[in-house]
ZAMARGU-4260 file (C-alpha; in steps of 0.2 Angstrom, whole numbers, plus 5000, padded with zeros to 4 digits):
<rodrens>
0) 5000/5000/5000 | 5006/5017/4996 | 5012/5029/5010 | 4999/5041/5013 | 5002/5057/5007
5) 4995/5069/5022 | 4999/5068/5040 | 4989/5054/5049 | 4984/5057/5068 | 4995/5045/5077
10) 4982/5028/5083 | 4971/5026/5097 | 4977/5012/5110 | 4966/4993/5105 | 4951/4994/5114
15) 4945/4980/5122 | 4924/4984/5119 | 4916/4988/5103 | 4897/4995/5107 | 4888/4983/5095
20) 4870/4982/5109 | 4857/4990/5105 | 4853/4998/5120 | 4835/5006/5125 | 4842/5023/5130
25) 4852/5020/5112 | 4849/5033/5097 | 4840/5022/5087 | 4828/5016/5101 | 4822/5032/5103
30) 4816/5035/5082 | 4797/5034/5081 | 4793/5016/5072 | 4792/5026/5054 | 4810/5033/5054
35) 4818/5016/5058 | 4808/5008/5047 | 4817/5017/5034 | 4833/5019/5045 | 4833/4997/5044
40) 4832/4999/5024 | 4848/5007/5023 | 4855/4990/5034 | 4856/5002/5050 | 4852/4990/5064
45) 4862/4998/5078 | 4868/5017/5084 | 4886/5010/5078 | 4881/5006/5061 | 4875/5026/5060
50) 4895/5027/5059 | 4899/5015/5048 | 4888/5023/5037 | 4897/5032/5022 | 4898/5046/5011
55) 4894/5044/4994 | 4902/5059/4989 | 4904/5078/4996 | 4897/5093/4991 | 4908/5111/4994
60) 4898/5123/5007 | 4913/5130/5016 | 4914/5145/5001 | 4906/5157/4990 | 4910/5160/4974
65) 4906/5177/4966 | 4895/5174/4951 | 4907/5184/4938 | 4921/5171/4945 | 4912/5155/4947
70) 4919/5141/4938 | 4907/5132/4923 | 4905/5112/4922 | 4908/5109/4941 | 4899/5110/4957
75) 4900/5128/4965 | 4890/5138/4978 | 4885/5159/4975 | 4876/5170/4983 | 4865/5185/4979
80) 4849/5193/4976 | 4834/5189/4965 | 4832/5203/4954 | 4818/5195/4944 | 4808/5180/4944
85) 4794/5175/4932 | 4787/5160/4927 | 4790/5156/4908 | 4778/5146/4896 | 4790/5143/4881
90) 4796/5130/4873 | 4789/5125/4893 | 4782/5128/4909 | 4797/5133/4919 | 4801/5146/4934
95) 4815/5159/4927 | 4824/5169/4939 | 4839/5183/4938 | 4849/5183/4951 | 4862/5196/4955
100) 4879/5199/4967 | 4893/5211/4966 | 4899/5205/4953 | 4887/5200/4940 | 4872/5190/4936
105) 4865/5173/4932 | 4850/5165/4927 | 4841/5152/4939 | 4828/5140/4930 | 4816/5125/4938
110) 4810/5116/4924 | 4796/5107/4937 | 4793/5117/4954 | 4782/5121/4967 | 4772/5133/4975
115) 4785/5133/4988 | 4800/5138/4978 | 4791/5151/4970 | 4790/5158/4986 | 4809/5158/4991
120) 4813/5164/4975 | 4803/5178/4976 | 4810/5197/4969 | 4821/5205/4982 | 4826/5187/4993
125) 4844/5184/4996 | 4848/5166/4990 | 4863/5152/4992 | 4861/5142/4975 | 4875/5127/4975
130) 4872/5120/4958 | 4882/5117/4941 | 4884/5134/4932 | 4883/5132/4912 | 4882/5145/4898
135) 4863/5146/4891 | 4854/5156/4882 | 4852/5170/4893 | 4868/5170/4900 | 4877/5161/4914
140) 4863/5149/4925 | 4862/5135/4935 | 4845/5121/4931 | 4838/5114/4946 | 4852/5121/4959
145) 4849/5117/4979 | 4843/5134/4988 | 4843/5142/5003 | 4838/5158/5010 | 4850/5167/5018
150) 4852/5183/5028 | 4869/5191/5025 | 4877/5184/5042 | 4873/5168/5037 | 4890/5159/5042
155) 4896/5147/5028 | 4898/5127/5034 | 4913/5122/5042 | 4916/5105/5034 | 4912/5097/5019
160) 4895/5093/5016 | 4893/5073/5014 | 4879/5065/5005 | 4875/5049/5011 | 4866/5031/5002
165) 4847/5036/5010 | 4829/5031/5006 | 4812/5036/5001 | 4808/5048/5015 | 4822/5051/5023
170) 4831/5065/5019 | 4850/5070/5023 | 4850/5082/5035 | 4839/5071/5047 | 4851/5056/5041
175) 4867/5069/5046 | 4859/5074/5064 | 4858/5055/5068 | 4876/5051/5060 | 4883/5067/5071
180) 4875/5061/5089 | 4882/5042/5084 | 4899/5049/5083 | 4899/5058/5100 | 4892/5040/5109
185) 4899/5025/5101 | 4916/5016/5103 | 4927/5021/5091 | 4944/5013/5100 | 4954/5004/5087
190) 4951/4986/5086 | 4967/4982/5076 | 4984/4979/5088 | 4995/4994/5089 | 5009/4982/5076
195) 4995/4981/5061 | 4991/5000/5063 | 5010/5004/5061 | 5014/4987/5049 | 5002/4996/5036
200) 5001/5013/5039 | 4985/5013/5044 | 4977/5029/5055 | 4965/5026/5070 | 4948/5023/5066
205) 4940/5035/5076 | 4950/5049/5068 | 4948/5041/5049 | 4929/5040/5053 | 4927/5056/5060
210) 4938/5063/5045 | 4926/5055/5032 | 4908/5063/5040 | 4916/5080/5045 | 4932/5085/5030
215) 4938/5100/5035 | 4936/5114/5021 | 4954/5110/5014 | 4951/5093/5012 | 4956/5085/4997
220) 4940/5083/4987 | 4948/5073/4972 | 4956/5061/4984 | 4941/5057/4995 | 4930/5055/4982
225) 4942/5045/4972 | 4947/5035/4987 | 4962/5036/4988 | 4963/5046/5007 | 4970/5038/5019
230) 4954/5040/5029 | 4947/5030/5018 | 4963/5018/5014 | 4958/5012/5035 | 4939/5009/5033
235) 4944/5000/5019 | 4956/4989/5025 | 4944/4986/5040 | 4930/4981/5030 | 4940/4967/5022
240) 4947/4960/5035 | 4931/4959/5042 | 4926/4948/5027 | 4945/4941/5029 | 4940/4935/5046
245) 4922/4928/5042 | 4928/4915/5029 | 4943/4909/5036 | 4935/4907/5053 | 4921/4899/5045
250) 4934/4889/5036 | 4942/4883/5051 | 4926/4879/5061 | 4923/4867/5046 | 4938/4860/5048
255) 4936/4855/5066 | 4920/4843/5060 | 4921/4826/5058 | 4917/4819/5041 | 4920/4801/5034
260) 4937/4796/5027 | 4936/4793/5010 | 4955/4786/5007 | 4957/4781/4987 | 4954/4761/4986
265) 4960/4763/4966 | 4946/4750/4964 | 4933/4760/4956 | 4943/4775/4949 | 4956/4765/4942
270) 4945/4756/4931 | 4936/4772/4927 | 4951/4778/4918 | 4956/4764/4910 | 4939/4762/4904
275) 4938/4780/4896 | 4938/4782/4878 | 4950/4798/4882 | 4964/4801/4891 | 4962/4814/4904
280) 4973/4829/4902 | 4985/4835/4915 | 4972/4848/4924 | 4959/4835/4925 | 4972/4827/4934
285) 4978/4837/4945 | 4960/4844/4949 | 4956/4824/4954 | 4971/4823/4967 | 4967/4838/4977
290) 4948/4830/4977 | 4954/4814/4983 | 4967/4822/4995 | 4951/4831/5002 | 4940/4816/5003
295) 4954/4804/5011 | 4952/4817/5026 | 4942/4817/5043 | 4934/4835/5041 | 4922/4838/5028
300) 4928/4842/5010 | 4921/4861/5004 | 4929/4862/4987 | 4926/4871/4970 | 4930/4864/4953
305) 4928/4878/4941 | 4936/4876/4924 | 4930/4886/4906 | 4915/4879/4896 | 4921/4860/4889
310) 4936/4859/4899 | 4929/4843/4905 | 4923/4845/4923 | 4909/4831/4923 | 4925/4817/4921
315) 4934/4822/4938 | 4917/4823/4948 | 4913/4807/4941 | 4930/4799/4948 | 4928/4809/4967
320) 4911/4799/4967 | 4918/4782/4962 | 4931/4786/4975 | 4918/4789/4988 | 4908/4775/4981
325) 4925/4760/4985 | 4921/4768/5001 | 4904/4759/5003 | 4897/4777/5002 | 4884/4784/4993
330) 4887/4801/4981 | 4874/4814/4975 | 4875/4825/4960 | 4864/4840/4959 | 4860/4851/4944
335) 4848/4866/4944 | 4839/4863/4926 | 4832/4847/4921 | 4841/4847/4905 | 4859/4848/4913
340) 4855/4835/4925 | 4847/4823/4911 | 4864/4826/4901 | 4874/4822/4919 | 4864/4805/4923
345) 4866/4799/4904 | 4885/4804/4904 | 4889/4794/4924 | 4876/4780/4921 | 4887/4777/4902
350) 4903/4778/4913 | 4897/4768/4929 | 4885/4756/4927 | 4898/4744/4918 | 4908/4744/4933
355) 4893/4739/4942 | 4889/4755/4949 | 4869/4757/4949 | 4864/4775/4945 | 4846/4784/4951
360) 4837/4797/4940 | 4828/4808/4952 | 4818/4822/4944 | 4801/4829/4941 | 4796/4821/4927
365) 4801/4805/4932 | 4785/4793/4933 | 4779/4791/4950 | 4782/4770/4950 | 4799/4773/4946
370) 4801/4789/4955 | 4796/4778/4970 | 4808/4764/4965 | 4822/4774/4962 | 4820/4783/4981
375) 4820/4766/4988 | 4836/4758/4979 | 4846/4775/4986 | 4835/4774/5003 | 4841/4757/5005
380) 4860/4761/4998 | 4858/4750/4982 | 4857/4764/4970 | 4874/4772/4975 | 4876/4786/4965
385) 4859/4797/4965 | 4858/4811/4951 | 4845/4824/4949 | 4839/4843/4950 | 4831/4851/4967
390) 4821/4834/4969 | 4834/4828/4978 | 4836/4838/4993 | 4815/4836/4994 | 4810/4827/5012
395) 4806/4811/5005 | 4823/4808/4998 | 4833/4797/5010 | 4853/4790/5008 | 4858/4776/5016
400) 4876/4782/5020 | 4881/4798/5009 | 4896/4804/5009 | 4898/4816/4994 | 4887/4828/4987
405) 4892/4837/4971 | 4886/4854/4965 | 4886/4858/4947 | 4882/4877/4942 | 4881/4878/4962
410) 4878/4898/4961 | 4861/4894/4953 | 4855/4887/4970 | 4852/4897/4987 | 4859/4891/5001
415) 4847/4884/5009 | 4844/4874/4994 | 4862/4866/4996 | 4861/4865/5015 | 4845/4851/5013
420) 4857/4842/5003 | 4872/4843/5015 | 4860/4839/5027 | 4854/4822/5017 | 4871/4813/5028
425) 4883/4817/5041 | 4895/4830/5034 | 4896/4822/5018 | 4912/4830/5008 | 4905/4845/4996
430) 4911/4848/4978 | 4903/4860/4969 | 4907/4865/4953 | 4907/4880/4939 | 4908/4886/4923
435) 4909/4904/4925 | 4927/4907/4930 | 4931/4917/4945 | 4945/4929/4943 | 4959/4929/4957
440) 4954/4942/4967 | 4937/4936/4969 | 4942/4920/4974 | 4952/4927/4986 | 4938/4938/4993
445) 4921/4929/4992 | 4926/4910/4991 | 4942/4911/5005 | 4931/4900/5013 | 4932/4888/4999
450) 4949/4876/4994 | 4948/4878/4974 | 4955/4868/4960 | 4955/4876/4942 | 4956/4867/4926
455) 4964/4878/4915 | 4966/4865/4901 | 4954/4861/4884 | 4956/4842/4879 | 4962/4839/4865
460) 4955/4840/4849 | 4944/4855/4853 | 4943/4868/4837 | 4944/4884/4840 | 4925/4893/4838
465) 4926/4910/4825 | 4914/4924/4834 | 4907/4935/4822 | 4898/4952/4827 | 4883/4955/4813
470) 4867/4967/4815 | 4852/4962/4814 | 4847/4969/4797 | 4859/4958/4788 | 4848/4942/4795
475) 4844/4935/4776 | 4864/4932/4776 | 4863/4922/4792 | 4848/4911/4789 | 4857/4908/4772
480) 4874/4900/4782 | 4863/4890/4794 | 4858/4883/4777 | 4874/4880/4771 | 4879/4872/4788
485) 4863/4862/4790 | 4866/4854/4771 | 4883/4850/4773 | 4879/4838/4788 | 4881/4847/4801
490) 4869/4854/4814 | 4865/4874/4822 | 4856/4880/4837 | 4846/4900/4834 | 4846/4904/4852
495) 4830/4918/4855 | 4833/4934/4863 | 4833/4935/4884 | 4818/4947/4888 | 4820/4949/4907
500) 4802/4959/4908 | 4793/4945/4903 | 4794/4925/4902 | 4779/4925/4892 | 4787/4938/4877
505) 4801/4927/4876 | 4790/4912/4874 | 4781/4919/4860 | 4799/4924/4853 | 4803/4910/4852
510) 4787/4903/4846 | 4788/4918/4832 | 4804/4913/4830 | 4802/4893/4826 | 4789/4897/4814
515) 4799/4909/4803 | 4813/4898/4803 | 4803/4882/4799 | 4794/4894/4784 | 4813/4898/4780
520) 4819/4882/4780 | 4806/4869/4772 | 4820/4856/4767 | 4825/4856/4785 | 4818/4846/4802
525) 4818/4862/4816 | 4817/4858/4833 | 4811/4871/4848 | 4816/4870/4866 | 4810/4882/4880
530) 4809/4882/4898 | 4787/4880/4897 | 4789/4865/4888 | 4787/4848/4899 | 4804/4839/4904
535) 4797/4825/4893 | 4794/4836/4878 | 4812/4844/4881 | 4820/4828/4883 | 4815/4821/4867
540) 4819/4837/4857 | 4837/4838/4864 | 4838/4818/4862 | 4831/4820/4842 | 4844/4835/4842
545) 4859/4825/4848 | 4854/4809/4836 | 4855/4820/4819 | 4837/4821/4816 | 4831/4839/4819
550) 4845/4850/4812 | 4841/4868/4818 | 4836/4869/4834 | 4827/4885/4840 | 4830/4887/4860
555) 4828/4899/4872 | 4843/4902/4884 | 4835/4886/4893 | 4853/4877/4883 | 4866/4890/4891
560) 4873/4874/4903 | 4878/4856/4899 | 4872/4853/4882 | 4885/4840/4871 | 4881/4841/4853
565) 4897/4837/4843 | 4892/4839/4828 | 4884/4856/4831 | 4894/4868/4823 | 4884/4883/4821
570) 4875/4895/4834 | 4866/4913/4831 | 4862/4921/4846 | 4849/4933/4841 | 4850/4952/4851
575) 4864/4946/4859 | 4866/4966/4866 | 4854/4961/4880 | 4864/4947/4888 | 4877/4945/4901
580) 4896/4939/4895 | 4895/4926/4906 | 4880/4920/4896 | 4887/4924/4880 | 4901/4913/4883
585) 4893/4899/4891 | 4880/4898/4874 | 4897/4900/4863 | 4904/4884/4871 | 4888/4875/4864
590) 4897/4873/4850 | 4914/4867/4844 | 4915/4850/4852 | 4920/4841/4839 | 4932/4841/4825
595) 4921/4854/4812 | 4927/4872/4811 | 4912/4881/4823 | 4905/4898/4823 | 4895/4909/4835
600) 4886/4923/4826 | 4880/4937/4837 | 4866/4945/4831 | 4862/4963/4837 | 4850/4978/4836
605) 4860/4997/4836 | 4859/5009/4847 | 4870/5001/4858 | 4872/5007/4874 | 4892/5011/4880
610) 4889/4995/4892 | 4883/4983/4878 | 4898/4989/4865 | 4908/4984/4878 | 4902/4970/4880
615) 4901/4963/4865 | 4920/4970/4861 | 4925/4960/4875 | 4916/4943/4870 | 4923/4946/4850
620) 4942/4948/4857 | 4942/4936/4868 | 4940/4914/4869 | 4948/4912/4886 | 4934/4910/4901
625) 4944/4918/4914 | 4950/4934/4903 | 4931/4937/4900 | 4928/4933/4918 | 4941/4945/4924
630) 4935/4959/4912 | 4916/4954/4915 | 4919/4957/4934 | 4930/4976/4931 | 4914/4982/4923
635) 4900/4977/4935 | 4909/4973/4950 | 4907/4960/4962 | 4887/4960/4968 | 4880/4960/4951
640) 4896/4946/4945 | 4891/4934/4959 | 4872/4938/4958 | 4874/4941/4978 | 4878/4923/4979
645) 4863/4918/4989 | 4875/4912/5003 | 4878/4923/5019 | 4896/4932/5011 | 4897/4949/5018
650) 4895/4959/5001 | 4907/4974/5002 | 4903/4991/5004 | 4915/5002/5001 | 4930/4990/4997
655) 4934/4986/4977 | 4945/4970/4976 | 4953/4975/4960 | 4956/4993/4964 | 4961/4986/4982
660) 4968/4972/4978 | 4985/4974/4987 | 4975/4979/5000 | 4966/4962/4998 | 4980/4951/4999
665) 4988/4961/5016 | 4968/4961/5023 | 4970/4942/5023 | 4989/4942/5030 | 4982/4949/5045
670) 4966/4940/5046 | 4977/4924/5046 | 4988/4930/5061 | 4974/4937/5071 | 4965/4922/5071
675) 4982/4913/5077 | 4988/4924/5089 | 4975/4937/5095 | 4958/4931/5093 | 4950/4942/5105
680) 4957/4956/5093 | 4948/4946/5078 | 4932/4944/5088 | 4931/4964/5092 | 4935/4968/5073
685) 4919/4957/5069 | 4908/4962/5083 | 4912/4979/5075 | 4909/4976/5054 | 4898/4961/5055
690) 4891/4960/5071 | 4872/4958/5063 | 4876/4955/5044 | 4890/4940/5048 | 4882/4922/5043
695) 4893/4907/5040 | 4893/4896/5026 | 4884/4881/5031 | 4886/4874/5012
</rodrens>
């Protein structure tokens, strides 16, 4: 980290109390039921979470500009008179006033007011405008400034003005009053141990938080909105060491359960790889030996495979459950769409079963005879390897003796979703897995609770898929190379447009779209999968798809996971503008699985906003899953990335782990050595940052 560039106060001693109660002669006790209503929707539960409420930004009350000197394109306060005021009628109703100082005059407009600001902005009133002053068609003026009447002692702010995240009804000044009495009553000692303080620079807390609500009128605007202040460099740092200190604790406590021992017999998974009409690459395999380290131990295994689309991930679950399995254990794999799980039960039960390993199909639309069948063979452990959707963690699903339960597409399920799975045995070992690759430094931040194994290696064979970027009004030239492709032999998907409003638009899309395709193409068996159809009507599409007899399937983004069509060498994805990168690619790795040259067409619809451009520059230039993860996660950050990943993490606040990620890596240095040699220091520092909003992964 940086040394700081201003003089820092020098830190407070450790204290040995946080405030985290909420007390009944506390601030917050004594709101009215309406005020901390909306004081709770901000995530306030207690008078020290007043404090650890931030500034968005500042505003710059402390100084007047005169008019004739005020500079354009940037936040500046004036003060003068109103010399006129009307209201104007052309090109729109709108309240025009002029008003003038020493040293010139400016125009003032409302474009949509009230009763009331005509009334302070009445002829002869002295006003204080802060607002963005621009050249218009009168002159100098300022649309929609804030305004206060002012007599002519009025003494200017002493600070910065902060602005503050709020709500619907709760203005800022209220929100400051409440902020200013938190500071005066709440604990602000350090938590950190003198050592850490002076190892990385850091200033007291009380000082950077007081700093942060009350900049002096010198302070360095750029820098604290920016940042980069080291008052905000410490409140930084603390929130992710909270977050530090959550998972690896977390991480630890998980280690201290018991958890079968599932040592490598080399029964099963030997003759699972020598059965294989592949050989598995080096990543595959080194990926298996940190699972079968895992599973050999006495603590439950929590591990994540993640590897690009096709790097073959299913192959290394499939040995950790033939590992369990020459254990005399039971394994589970889990999938959140019937289609992916379908494609996982025909993929194990092809591998397995001829090593006399019986597989269970659990799902939906499974009959209810053999649905029942099937819960009894894995309630009495004759069916050892169970494979299915959500059905599985459903109350009536009972194992015998599990001891492995695999996650595929694991961000897709809530966490209590995977927590009645876990809870199916007695700390079964967990592997989840996921195509959407997670850079490093979010690895580092919101799975430190997690061990990770990363294949980052293709089999061989794989041909590398051409993306091309066409608007929509060259389509005719599209359907006429899903022609080509289809009458040469191979096979294409159209994939319809995601259309989040509504679930019935895109059904029709995708209706509207089959039709037109089927009129284009009369020569040609079209197929159509969407997610209203029945799992049996799915199934037998994607069955007649994969067997060569429909040769353009039409699909809605029901096929972004999981779906293995070799000869499929063709995809359009139509409006492509309107989906995610991590979509994009995941629908891209649909094709080019076998030996034919593939193609991904992206079809869009100008104007494209600055976000779409980028995004669909960034999925033209790049092939590799983790680039476009690692790009994917620069331009919508970490909430949005992980889809708040339904699972307890404390999402960060004010922290960016790639603009802090040096700070990331030196967070969880210290959260390590606190944990080892001053966990009463670590259990202040929570009771501080996560007091309410800490929940352990259980899953």
């Amino acid at each position: 980290m940086p040394r700081p560039r201003h003089t820092m106060p020098r830190p407070l001693p450790a204290s040995h109390s946080v405030d985290t109660s909420d007390r009944a002669d506390s601030i917050l006790a004594a709101l009215g039921k309406s005020t901390r209503e909306k004081i709770t929707k901000l995530g306030i539960h207690r008078d020290l979470d007043l404090v650890l409420h931030l500034p968005l930004r500042y505003l710059d009350e402390t100084h007047i500009y005169p008019i004739a000197h005020a500079p354009y394109g940037q936040l500046a306060q004036v003060e003068g008179v109103v010399a006129h005021a009307e209201v104007r009628f052309r090109p729109r109703r709108q309240l025009v006033c002029r008003v003038e100082d020493a040293s010139g005059e400016m125009y003032v407009r409302l474009l949509h007011f009230y009763p009331s600001q005509q009334k302070i902005l009445r002829e002869g009133a002295r006003v204080r405008l802060l607002g963005e002053l621009r050249a218009g068609f009168l002159g100098p003026e300022m649309v929609h400034p804030q305004v206060r009447v002012v007599s002519e002692d009025v003494p200017l702010k002493e600070n910065l003005t902060p602005v503050y995240p709020t709500t619907a009804g709760l203005g800022q000044q209220p929100l400051r009053k409440l902020i200013g009495r938190a500071l005066g009553v709440c604990d602000l000692q350090d938590t950190l141990p003198p050592a850490v303080l002076q190892e990385y620079q850091l200033a007291a807390f009380a000082e950077s938080v007081k700093y942060l609500h009350e900049p002096p009128p010198d302070a360095p605007l750029a820098e604290l909105e920016s940042r980069q202040h080291w008052a905000w460099q410490r409140l930084i740092f603390d929130e992710l060491l909270a977050q530090q200190l959550s998972m690896r604790r977390h991480y630890a406590r998980r280690r201290s359960l018991s958890a079968p021992a599932l040592a490598p017999k080399k029964t099963l998974t030997k003759a699972l790889i020598a059965a294989l009409p592949f050989a598995l690459t080096g990543a595959q395999r080194r990926a298996f030996d940190e699972i079968s380290r895992d599973l050999s131990a006495r603590h439950p295994m929590q591990r994540l495979l993640q590897g690009d689309v096709g790097s073959g991930k299913t192959i290394v679950a499939a040995l950790a459950c033939a590992q369990a399995i020459e254990n005399k254990f039971q394994a589970a794999v889990m999938a959140p769409t019937e289609i992916l799980a379908e494609q996982h039960y025909r993929k194990l039960h092809e591998w397995l079963s001829p090593l006399g390993i019986q597989v269970a199909w659990i799902a939906a639309s499974v009959p209810k005879r053999a649905r029942e069948e099937m819960l009894a063979q894995v309630a009495s452990g004759s069916a050892q390897l169970a494979v299915g959707t959500h059905a599985l963690f459903q109350d009536q699903v009972s194992f015998a003796r599990l001891g492995l339960a695999v996650v595929d597409e694991q961000h897709r399920f809530g966490v209590e979703q995977r927590l009645a799975l876990h809870n199916k045995g007695v700390n079964p070992h967990q592997l989840m897995m996921s195509a959407t690759p997670i850079p490093r430094t979010l690895s580092m931040s919101y799975y430190a609770d997690l061990d990770v194994s990363v294949i980052d290696e293709l089999p061989p064979g794989r041909t590398p898929i051409v993306t091309k970027l066409v608007e929509d009004t060259r389509r005719d030239e599209v359907i006429e190379r899903v022609r080509e492709a289809c009458r040469t032999g191979r096979q294409a998907y159209w994939v319809c447009p995601l259309i989040e409003e509504s679930e019935k638009l895109q059904l029709q899309t995708a209706l509207d779209t089959y039709e037109r395709l089927s009129a284009n193409f009369p020569d040609l068996k079209v197929g159509l999968v969407h997610g209203r159809l029945k799992a049996k009507e799915k199934t037998e599409a994607m069955a007649a798809f994969k067997a060569g007899k429909i040769q353009l399937l039409v699909a809605t983004t029901v096929i972004e996971v999981g779906v293995d069509v070799p000869n499929a060498s063709l995809m359009v994805i139509e409006h492509a503008e309107r989906m995610g990168l991590a979509q994009l690619h995941q629908l891209r790795g649909r094709v080019g699985r076998g030996a034919a040259k593939s193609a991904c067409i992206l079809l869009y619809a100008p104007p494209l906003s600055d976000m779409a451009k980028a995004r669909l520059k960034i999925i033209y230039e790049q092939s590799d899953g983790f680039e476009i993860a690692r790009q994917d996660l620069t331009l919508r950050g970490p909430g949005e990335f992980l889809g708040a990943r339904q699972s307890g993490v404390p999402m960060l606040k004010i922290a960016d782990i790639e603009r802090d990620h040096l700070m990331l890596t030196q967070a969880r240095t210290t959260a390590e050595m606190l944990l080892h040699t001053d966990l009463p220091a670590a259990e202040r520092h929570l009771a501080r940052w996560l007091a309410r909003a800490e929940q352990f992964l259980k899953v």
